[in-house]
N, C-alpha and C positions, 0 to 999 in steps of 0.2 A: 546427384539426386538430392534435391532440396525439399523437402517437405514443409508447407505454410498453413498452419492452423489460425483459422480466425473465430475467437472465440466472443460471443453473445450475451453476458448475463442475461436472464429476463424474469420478470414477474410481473405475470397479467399484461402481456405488451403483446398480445394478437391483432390489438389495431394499428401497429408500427411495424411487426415483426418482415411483416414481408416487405416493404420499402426496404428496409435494410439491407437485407439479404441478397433483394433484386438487386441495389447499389453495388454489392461486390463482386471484384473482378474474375472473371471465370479464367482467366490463364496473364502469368507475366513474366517478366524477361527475369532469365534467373529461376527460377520456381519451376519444379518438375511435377507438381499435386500442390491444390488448393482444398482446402478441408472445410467446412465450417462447423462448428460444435458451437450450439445453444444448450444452456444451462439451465434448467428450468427450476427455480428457486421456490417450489411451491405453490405455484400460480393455482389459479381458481377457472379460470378460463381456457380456450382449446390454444393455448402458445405452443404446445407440443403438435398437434396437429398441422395448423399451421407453418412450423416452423420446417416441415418435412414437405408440406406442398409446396412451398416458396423453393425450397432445392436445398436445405441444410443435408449434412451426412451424417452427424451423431446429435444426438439430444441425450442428454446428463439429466435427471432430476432428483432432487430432493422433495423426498416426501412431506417436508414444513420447509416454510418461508425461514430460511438461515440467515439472512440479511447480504447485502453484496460483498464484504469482505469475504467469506466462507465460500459465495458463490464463485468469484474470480480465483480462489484458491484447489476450488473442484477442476475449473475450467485446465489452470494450470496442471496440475497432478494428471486429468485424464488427458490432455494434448499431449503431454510427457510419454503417459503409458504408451502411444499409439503412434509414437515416434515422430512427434514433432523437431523441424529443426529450426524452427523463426514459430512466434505464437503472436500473434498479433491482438488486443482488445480493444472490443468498440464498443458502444453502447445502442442496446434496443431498440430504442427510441429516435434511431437517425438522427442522432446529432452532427455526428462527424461522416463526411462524404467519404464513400468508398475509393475515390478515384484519389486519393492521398493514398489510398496503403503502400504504394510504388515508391512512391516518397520515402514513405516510414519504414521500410524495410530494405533500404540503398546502402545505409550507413552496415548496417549488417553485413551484407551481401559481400559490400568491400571490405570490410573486417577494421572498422575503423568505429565501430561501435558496439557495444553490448544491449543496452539502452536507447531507446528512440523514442520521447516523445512530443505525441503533437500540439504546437503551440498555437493554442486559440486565440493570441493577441488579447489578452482580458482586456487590455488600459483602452484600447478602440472597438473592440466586437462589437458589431451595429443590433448582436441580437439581446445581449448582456444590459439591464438597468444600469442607469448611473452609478448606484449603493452596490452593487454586484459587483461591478467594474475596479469600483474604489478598494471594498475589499478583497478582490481576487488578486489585484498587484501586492497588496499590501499583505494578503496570506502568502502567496508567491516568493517576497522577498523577506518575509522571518522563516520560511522553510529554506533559503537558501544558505542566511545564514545558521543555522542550524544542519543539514545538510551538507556544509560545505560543497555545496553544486551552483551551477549556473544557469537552475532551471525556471526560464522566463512564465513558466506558467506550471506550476505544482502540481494545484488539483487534477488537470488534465486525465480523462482516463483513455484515452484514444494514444495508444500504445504499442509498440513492437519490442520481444524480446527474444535476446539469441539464447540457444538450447543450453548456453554455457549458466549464463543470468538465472533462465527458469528453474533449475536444478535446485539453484538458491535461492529460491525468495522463498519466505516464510511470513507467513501475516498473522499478528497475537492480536489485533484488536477485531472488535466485532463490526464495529461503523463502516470502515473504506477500507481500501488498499494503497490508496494511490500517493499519501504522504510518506505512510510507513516505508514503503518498498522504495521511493525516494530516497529516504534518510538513510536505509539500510546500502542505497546502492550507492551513495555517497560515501557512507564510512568504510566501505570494500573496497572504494577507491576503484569503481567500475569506469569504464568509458562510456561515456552517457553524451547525445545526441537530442538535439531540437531541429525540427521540421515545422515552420509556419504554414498556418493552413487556416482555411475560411468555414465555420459551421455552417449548418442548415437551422433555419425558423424553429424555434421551441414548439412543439406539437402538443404540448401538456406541460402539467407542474409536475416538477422532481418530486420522484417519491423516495426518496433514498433521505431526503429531509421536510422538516416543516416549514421552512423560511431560510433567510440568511442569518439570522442571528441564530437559528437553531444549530443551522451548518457551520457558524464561527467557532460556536459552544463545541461541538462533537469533535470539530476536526482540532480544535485549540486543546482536549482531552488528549487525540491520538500523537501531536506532536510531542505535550509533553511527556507518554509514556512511552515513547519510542525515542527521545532524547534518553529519558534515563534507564532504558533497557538498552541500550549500545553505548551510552557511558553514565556509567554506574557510579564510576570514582570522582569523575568531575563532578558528577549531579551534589553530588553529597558531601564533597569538601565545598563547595559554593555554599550548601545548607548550612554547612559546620561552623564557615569562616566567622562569618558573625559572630555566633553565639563563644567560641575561641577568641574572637580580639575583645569584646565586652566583657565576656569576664576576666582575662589577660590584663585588663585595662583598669578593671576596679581594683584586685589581688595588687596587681601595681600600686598603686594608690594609694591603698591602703598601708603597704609597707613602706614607699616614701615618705608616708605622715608617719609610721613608728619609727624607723631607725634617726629620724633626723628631728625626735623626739617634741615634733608639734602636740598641743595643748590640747585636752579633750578628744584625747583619741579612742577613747571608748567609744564617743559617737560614731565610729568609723568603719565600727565590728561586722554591721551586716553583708559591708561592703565583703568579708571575703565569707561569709552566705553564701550571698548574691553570686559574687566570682564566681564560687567554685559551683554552684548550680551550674552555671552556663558554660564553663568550662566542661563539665562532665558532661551538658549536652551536647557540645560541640565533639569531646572526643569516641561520644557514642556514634554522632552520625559518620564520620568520618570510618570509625570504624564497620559502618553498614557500607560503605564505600569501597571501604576492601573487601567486607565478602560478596558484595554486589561485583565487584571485578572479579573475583574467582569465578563465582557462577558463571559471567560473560564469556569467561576463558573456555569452560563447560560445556555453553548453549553453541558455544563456536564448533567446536569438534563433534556437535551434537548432527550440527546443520552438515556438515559437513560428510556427517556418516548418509545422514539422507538423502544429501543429493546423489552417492553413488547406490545407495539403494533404489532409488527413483531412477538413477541411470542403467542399472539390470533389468528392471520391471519392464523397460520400453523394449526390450529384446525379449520379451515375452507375449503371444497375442495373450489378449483381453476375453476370456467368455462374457458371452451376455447374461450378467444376474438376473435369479428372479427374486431374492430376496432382500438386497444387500440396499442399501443408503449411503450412498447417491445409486441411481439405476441407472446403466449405459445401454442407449437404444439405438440402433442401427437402423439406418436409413430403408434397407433390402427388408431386416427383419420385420420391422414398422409394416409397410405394405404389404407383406407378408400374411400378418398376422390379424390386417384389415378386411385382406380378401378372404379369411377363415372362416 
């Protein structure tokens, strides 16, 4: 018995929401329940509505707009609760065709992956600009090597994750998901999987950013603090090194011109100043380096208590809140509660 959640971010997507939806597969080889959970992030519009006449089963809402990191982290937690065993994410707005989730959830199935995701071919996508194209390989491959993955297409969020993966992800930035939990599932040393696949025609502008160079800026934010939140130690001796060989260098100097008793060595004095400033800031940062790896040590056993707490909670049913943020709506409840 394999349980398949396909979960939906959305805000304000009732003019895409059912395309989507209709897109996905009503039964597949393998898969004993297919579920869909949309997220409804606040929207201002009937996405909730919609989202249950198209044939979703649960709608998640947040009473404000959270932003989609928060929101694919809802999605995650309540597919969890409700006994997901593959989670599958796609986005709202029919980007990515439903008839790949067979694809994306194979490597699973055969237990020859953790991670799967779908590679939109940036360097050729006929729906991608030129400038889009250029930087999407070009974010692609500093997330790899950062990362240490071989993930031909990064940003991607059209994704499948096994129930092992979901337990652990964890997302600290507010912007996205889709780098962080990358980098993260790289340094766990996860087995991660690519599936090439062809999108569908842009239906609208992304609203998750302002432009490309907005999206460079935000996501170029989220790598470097998920670089130096999974390595703390490296981050900060690379800061330190510098300011360490510079003053290393002058304090040197300065003493080969004293002991070998060159002329006017007075003029040479600020030289171990100078040194020992940058000395002392090099062994500051370093020293931030190692409590930054204890913490890491911490956050690790932290994540670790969570996912088996999020692994009890899934052997519990879920009441329907009337008060709580995010609110879990049920499909039966919903029409239910319309025919009242």
């Amino acid at each position: 018995m394999t349980r398949l959640f396909i979960q939906i971010p959305s805000y304000n997507e009732a003019q895409t929401l059912d395309e989507t939806i209709a897109d996905i597969p009503k039964s597949l080889p393998g898969i004993s329940d297919i579920c869909v959970l949309v997220i409804d992030d606040g929207s201002h519009d009937n996405t909730v509505q919609v989202a249950f006449e198209s044939g979703a089963h649960y709608v998640v809402r947040h009473r404000h707009n959270r932003g989609l990191a928060q929101a694919f982290m809802t999605g995650i937690n309540t597919s969890l609760a409700l006994g997901a065993d593959i989670i599958v994410n796609t986005d709202a707005d029919h980007q990515y065709p439903g008839r790949y989730i067979q694809d994306l959830i194979a490597p699973i199935l055969d237990g020859t992956a953790d991670l799967v995701i779908g590679d939109r071919q940036p360097g050729k996508n006929v729906h991608f600009s030129p400038v889009k194209r250029m930087f999407q390989v070009m974010g692609s491959w500093i997330t790899r090597l950062i990362s240490q993955t071989d993930a031909p297409d990064a940003p991607s969020g059209f994704r499948a994750y096994s129930r092992h993966v979901a337990l652990r992800i964890q997302v600290y930035n507010s912007f996205s998901y889709t780098l962080e939990t990358l980098i993260q599932a790289g340094k766990q040393r996860m087995a991660i999987a690519h599936v090439a696949i062809k999108t569908n025609p842009n239906l609208r502008p992304s609203r998750l950013h302002k432009g490309v160079f907005n999206f460079i800026w935000q996501q170029s934010g989220a790598i470097l603090r998920s670089y130096v939140l999974y390595q703390p130690l490296r981050s900060f001796l690379l800061l330190g090194l510098p300011f360490l060989l510079a003053g290393g260098f002058l304090i040197i100097r300065f003493l080969f011109l004293y002991f070998t008793g060159a002329s006017g060595i007075s003029r040479h004095i600020q030289s171990v100043s100078i040194g020992g400033t940058l000395s002392i800031v090099g062994v500051l940062l370093v020293c931030l380096g190692l409590l930054g790896d204890a913490i890491r040590a911490n956050r690790q056993m932290m994540e670790e208590i969570l996912a088996r707490l999020r692994a009890e909670s899934s052997s519990v049913n879920i009441p329907m809140p009337s008060v709580n943020d995010p609110l879990l709506i049920r499909r039966e409840d919903y029409f239910l509660q319309k025919e009242t």
